[in-house]
Every structure is written in structure tokens, then in C-alpha cells.
C-alpha positions in Angstrom: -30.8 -14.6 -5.9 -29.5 -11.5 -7.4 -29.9 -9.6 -4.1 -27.7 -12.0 -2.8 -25.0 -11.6 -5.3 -25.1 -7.4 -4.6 -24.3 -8.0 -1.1 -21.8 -10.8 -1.4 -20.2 -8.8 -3.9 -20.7 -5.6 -1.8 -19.4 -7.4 1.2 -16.2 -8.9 -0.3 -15.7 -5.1 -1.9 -16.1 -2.6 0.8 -12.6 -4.0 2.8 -10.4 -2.9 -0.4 -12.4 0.2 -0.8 -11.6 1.2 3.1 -7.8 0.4 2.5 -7.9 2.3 -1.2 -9.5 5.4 0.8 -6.5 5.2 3.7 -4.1 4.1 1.6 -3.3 6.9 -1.0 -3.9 10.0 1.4 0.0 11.3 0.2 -1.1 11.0 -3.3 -3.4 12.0 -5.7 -6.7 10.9 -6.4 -5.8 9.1 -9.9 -2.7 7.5 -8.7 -2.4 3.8 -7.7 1.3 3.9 -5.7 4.8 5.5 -6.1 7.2 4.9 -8.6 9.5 1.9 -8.4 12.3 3.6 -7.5 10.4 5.2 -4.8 8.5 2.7 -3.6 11.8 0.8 -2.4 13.6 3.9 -0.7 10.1 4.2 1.6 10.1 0.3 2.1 13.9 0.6 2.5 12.9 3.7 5.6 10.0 1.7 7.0 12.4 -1.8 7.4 15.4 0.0 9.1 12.7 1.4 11.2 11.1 -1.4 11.7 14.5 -3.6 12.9 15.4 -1.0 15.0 12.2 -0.8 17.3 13.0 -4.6 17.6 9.2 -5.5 18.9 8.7 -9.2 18.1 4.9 -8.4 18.2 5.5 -6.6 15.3 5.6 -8.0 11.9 7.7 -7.2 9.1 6.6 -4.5 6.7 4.9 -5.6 3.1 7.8 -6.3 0.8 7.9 -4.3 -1.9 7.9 -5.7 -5.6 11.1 -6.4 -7.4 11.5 -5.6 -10.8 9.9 -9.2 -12.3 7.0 -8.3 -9.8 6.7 -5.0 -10.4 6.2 -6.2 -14.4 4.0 -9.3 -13.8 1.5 -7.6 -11.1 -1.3 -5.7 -12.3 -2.0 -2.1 -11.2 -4.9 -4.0 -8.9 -1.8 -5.7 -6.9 0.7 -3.1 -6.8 -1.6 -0.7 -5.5 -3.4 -3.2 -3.1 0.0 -3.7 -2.0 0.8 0.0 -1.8 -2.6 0.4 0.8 -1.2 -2.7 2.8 1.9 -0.8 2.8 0.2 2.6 4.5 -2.1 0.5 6.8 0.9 -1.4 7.8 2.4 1.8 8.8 -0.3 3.2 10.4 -0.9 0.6 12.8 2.2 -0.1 14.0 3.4 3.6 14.7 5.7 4.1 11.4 2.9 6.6 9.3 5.3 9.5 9.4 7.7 6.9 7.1 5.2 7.8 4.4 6.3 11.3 2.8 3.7 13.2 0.2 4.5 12.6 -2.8 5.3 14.8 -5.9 3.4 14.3 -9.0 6.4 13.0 -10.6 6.7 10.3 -8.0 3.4 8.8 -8.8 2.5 5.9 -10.5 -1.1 5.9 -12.0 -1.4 2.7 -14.4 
């Protein structure tokens, strides 16, 4: 039984782990997202790019966390959100939308 439990637990662990290591390439190793403030001006870049390629196949980006959100989400949620973020970008054509980001920028819990 508790060889099942290591692969069911291994199993529902490894997608979150592929995002976290795709995710956070612009930032360092410690840090969970960008900063608030920073967060929105990239989510604010990655919309107005997004409604001006006007592809219905495409959906919107990941909304980014308001101030109430940002307060009641863990660091688990904001920086699963973050990676969904980056993936988002990534597969619809809009990773150059994701600048590197300075230390100071950085969110790390």
C-alpha cells in the first residue's frame, strides 16, 4: 500500500514540478513570482497582446491576483499562478512578454 501512495503522490507531483522548472526561467532560483506591482504591468503587456492578435482559438491570459488575492493566496497559489502565467505564454506565442527580472522585482515568500 505504501508503494502505492509514492506513486500516486509522485504522479499528482511531477506536473507542478515541470511547470515550477518552466515557469521561473527569468528569475532566480529562490523566487516564487514578481512583485505585485510587476506582475500586473506583464499581465497588463500579455492582454493588450493578447486582444490584439484577436485569435478566438486562443484563450485569455491567467488573471493576475488583485490586492485581496494577492493577500489571501499562499505563496503555493501565486506562484502556481505565476508558472500558468509563463506556460500560458509560451504556448501561445507571447514568451518574449516575459522580461528577466531584477532581483528587486522578485517575490520570494
Amino acid at each position: 500500500m505504501q508503494d502505492v501512495k509514492r506513486v500516486i503522490e509522485k504522479v499528482q507531483k511531477q506536473p507542478f514540478e515541470l511547470i515550477h522548472q518552466k515557469g521561473n526561467k527569468n528569475m532566480s532560483e529562490k523566487a516564487l513570482c514578481p512583485l505585485l506591482h510587476i506582475w500586473r504591468q506583464v499581465y497588463s503587456d500579455l492582454e493588450e497582446a493578447y486582444q490584439k492578435k484577436n485569435d478566438p482559438s486562443i484563450p485569455a491570459p491567467p488573471i493576475v491576483y488583485n490586492m485581496q488575492g494577492w493577500m489571501l493566496s499562499s505563496d503555493d497559489q501565486k506562484e502556481l499562478r505565476w508558472n500558468n502565467t509563463c506556460e500560458w505564454a509560451r504556448e501561445h506565442g507571447f514568451e518574449d512578454l516575459i522580461p528577466e527580472f531584477d532581483e528587486n522585482d522578485q517575490y520570494s515568500g
